[in-house]
C-alpha positions in Angstrom: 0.0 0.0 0.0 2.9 2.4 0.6 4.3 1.6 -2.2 1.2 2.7 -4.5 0.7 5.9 -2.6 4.1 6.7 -3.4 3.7 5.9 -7.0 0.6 8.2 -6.5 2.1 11.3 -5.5 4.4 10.7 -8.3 2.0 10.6 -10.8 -0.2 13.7 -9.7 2.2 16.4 -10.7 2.4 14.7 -14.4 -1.2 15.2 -15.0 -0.6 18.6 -15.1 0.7 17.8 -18.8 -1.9 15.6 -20.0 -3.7 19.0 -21.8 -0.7 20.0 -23.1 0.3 16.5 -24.9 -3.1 15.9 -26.1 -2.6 19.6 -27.7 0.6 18.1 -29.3 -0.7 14.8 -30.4 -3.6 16.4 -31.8 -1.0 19.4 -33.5 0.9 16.1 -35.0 -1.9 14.0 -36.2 -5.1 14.5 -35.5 -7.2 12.4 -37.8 -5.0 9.7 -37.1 -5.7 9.7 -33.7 -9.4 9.8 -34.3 -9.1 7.0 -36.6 -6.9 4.8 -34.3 -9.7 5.9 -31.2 -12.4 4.9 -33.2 -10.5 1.6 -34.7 -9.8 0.7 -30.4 -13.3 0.9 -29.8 -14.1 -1.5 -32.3 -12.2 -3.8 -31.8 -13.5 -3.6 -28.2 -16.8 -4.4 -29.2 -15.7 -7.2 -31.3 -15.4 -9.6 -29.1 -18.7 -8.5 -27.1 -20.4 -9.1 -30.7 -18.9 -12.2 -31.0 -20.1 -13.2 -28.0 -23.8 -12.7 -28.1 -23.7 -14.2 -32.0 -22.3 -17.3 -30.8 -24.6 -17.2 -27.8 -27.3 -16.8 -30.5 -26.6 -19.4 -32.6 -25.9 -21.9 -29.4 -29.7 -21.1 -28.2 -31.1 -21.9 -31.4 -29.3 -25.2 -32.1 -30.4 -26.0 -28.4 -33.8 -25.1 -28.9 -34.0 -27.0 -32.3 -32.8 -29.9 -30.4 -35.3 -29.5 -28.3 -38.1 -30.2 -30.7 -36.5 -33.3 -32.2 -36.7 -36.8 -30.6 -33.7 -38.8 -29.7 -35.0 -41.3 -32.6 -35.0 -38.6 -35.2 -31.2 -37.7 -33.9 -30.0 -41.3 -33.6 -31.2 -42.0 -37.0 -29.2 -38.8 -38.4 -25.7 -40.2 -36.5 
């Protein structure tokens, strides 16, 4: 615990700069970082998407199962 409040007061004084290299970044290349913001995102959803397609597709092969008897199933194996 000591050792994260002295990381803390470390770090306070450098947020003082945060305005001033967002300035910069955005001075250097702005549309890039847009782009690359927007792209991060994305692929942050991707895997959320992914998700609740496969959970989807998972509750409809369940519930189709769930209408056909075990003799209809054995006779497709």
């Amino acid at each position: 615990m000591i050792k994260f409040a002295s990381k803390l007061r470390k770090l306070l004084p450098q947020l003082a700069y945060i305005p001033q290299t967002l300035k910069l970044v955005w001075t250097a290349a702005g549309y890039w970082t847009v782009t690359w913001a927007v792209l991060v995102v994305l692929l942050g959803i991707l895997p959320v998407a992914q998700v609740y397609l496969f959970k989807t597709a998972i509750d409809s092969f369940v519930a189709v199962l769930g209408t056909v008897s075990t003799q209809q199933i054995s006779g497709l194996l």
